[in-house]
N, C-alpha and C positions, 0 to 999 in steps of 0.2 A: 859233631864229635863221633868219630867211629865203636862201635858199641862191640864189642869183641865175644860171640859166641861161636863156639868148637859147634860141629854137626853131631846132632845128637839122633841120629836114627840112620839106619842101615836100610829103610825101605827103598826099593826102586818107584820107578811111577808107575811099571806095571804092576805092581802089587799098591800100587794107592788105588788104581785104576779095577783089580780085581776084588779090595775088599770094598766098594762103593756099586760091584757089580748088577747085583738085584737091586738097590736104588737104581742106579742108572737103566735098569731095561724099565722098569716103570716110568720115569723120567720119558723115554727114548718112545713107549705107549702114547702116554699121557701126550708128548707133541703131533705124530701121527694122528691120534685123533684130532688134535685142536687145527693141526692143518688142513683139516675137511673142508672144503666151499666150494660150492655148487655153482662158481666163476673157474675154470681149467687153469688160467694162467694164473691164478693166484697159488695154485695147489702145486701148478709145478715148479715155479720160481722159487717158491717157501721151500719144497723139498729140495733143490736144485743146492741150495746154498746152505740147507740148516743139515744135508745128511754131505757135505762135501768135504767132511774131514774137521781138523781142529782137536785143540788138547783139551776142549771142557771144562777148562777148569772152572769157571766161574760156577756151572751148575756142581761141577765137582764139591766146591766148598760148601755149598750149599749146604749139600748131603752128608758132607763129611763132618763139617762143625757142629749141625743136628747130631749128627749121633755121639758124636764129642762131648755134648753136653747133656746126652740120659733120651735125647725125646724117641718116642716108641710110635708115636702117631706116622700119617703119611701124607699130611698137609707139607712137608718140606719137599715136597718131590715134586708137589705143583710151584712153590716156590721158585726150585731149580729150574722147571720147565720157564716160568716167568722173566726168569733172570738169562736166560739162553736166547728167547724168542727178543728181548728189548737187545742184546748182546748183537744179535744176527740182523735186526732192523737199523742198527746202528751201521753196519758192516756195508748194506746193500746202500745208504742214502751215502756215504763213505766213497767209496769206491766210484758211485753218478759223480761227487764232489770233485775225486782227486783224478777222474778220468780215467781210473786202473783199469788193464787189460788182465791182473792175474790176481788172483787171491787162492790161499791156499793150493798153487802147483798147479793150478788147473786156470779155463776162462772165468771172469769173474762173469755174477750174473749180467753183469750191464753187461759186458760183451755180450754176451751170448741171448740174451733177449730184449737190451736196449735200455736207454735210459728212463723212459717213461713205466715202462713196467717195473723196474728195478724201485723206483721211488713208490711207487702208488704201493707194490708188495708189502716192501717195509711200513709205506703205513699200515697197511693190515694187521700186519704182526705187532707194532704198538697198541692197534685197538684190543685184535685178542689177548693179549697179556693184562692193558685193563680189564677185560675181561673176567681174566682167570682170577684177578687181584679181587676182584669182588666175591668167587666163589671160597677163598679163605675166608671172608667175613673177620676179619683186622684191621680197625682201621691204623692202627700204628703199624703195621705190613703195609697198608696203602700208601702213607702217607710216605715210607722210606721210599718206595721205588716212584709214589709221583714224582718226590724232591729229588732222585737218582736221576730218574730222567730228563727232567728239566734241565738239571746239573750238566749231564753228559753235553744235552744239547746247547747250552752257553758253553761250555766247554769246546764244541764243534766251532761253536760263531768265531771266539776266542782265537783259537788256530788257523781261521779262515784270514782272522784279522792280520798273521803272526807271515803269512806266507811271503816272501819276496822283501823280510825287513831281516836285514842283516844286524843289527841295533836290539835285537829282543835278547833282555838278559836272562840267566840262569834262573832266578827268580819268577822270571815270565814264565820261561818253558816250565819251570815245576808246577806251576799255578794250573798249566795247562793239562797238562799228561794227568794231575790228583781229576779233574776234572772229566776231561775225556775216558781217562782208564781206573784209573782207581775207584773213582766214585762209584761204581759197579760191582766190585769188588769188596769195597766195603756195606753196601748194600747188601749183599749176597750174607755175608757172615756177619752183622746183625740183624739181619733176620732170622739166624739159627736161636739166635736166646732171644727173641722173642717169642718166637713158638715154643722155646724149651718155661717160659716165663723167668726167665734170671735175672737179677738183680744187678742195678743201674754199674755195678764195679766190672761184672762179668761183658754185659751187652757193650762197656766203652774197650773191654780187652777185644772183645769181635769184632768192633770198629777201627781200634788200632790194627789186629790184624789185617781185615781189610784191606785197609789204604796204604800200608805199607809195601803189601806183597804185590799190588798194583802198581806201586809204583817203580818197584826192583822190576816188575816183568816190561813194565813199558821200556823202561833204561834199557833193558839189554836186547827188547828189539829196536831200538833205535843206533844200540852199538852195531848190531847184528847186518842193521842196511849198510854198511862198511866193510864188515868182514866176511860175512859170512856167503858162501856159493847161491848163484840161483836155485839148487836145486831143495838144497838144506830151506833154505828164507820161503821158498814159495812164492814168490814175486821176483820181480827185476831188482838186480842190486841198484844201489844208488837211490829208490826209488823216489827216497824224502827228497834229496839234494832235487831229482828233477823236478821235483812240486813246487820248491822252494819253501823246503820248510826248513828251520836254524835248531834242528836236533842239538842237544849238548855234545856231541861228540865235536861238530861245527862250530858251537860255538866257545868250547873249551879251546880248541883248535886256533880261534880266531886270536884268544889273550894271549895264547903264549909260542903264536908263530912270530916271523920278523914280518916286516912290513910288506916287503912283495908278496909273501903267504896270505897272509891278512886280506890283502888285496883283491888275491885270485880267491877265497874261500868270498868275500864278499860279491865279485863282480858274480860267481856261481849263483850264488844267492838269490839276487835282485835276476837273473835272466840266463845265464849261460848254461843254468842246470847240468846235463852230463859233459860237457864239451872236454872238461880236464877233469874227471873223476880221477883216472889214477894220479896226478900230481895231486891232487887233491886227499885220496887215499894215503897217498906218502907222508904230506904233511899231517896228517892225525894221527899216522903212526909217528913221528917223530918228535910229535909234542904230547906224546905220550895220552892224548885224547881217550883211549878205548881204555886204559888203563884206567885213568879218573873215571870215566863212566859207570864201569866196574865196579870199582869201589865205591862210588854213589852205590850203584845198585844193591853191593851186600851190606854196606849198612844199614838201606832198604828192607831189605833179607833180615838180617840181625834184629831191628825192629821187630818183626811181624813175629820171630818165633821167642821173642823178649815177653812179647805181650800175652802169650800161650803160659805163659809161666804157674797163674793160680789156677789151668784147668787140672781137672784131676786125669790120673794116667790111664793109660788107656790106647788101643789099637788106632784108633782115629786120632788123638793126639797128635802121635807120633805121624801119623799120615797127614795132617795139617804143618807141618814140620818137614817134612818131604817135599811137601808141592814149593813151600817157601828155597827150600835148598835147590830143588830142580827149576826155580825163577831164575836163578841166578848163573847155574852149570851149563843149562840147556844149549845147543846150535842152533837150535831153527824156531 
């Protein structure tokens, strides 16, 4: 059921972006240091990909939902640095997976220094982030991002499982994307009230937010592999289709084409990957695909700033409210 909230803040994302400024250059410290090792290609792979651009958000919330809820400490800044470095480890074993040549507009690391380094790096970066999870000395911090990661990583197997089966329902893919993307997200924003110590009503509002703004951002980059330019997406359009993965926009597409559509959106599926994208493209525009997607998405949206509702008011509030609205507006 679509949850019906007006946008309630005027902030841009460069001003989410400017009042989270001084968290983020400590954040942005705090990784530089942790990327030190006295191994070169560890140091430059990790820098290669962790300064290669990206919207942050994940650590963004971090920082933002802390200060959202009072805490004055700077234990959230290694938090964000934690939730960034598992974010970016994820991205590098991602990419060996799906065989991608671009990430964020540029070579992805595999391209550019191969698959063997690409996977061993990423491990690195899981080990330091356990790492870093111990110099908080929480173990309810520990225990979110071990169960986070875990999570992500069934998550990965999950969609490995999902690739070239035309048959994976709406259901499936949601199970997948809370998994894959959310679950990091929601990760990220309860851990703000738990270092802020808040009470079990507050920490399950962080968690709602969370998972929901995760899941509105996953939605509309997967609408986004459809519509949106190479240059805006930072990869190749189509890119799911040629993996073979059944995005909802695919599989909304598939219920409510006729039969020959159906057809062609399946036969893609199972093996033909880009062969007919633009029929393919036509057919999701005609079946109104990007639209439902959409609107999955801002009820997504709607959720996540529903759940903000008992925080008290406040500059970061409102800028947790922003990032949700720019889930949903964004092109790229």
């Amino acid at each position: 059921m679509h949850v019906a909230v007006k946008p309630r803040t005027q902030m841009s994302l460069d001003d989410v972006v400017n009042l989270a400024r001084d968290d983020m250059a400590a954040v942005d410290a705090l990784i530089a240091r942790s990327l030190a090792s006295d191994v070169a290609l560890v140091s430059q792979v990790s820098q290669y990909i962790v300064t290669s651009g990206g919207k942050r958000l994940r650590p963004l919330i971090v920082l933002l939902a802390s200060r959202a809820l009072g805490y004055e400490g700077d234990e959230h800044q290694r938090a964000a640095a934690i939730i960034e470095f598992i974010h970016t480890a994820t991205l590098l074993h991602d990419d060996v997976v799906d065989s991608s040549a671009r990430r964020r507009g540029k070579d992805s690391a595999n391209a550019v220094f191969g698959n063997q380094a690409s996977v061993l790096v990423g491990d690195f970066l899981y080990s330091r982030a356990f790492q870093m999870m111990v110099d908080i000395d929480s173990m309810r911090v520990m225990q979110i991002l071990a169960d986070a990661t875990n999570t992500i990583a069934a998550g990965e197997v999950m969609q490995l499982m999902n690739v070239h089966d035309p048959d994976v329902s709406e259901e499936a893919y949601l199970q997948v994307i809370y998994r894959k993307t959310a679950r990091l997200f929601e990760a990220g924003a309860q851990i703000s009230a738990i270092l802020t110590g808040r009470a079990k009503a507050i920490e399950d509002a962080m968690v709602a937010y969370g998972r929901h703004l995760g899941c509105a951002f996953q939605l509309v980059d997967d609408a986004l592999d459809f519509r949106a330019s190479p240059e805006e997406l930072g990869k190749n359009l189509g890119d799911d289709l040629a993996e073979g993965k059944p995005t909802l926009p695919l599989i909304y597409a598939m219920q409510k084409g006729n039969d020959a559509e159906r057809l062609m959106i399946r036969q893609a599926i199972l093996e033909d990957g880009l062969l007919r994208l633009a029929d393919i493209q036509t057919v999701i525009e005609s079946t109104g695909a990007l639209q439902y997607t959409a609107a999955r998405a801002q009820q997504a949206a709607d959720l996540a700033m529903n759940a903000l509702a008992d925080l008290p008011e406040s500059v970061y509030k409102q800028a947790l409210i922003a990032i949700a609205e720019f889930a949903v507006q964004r092109r790229s």
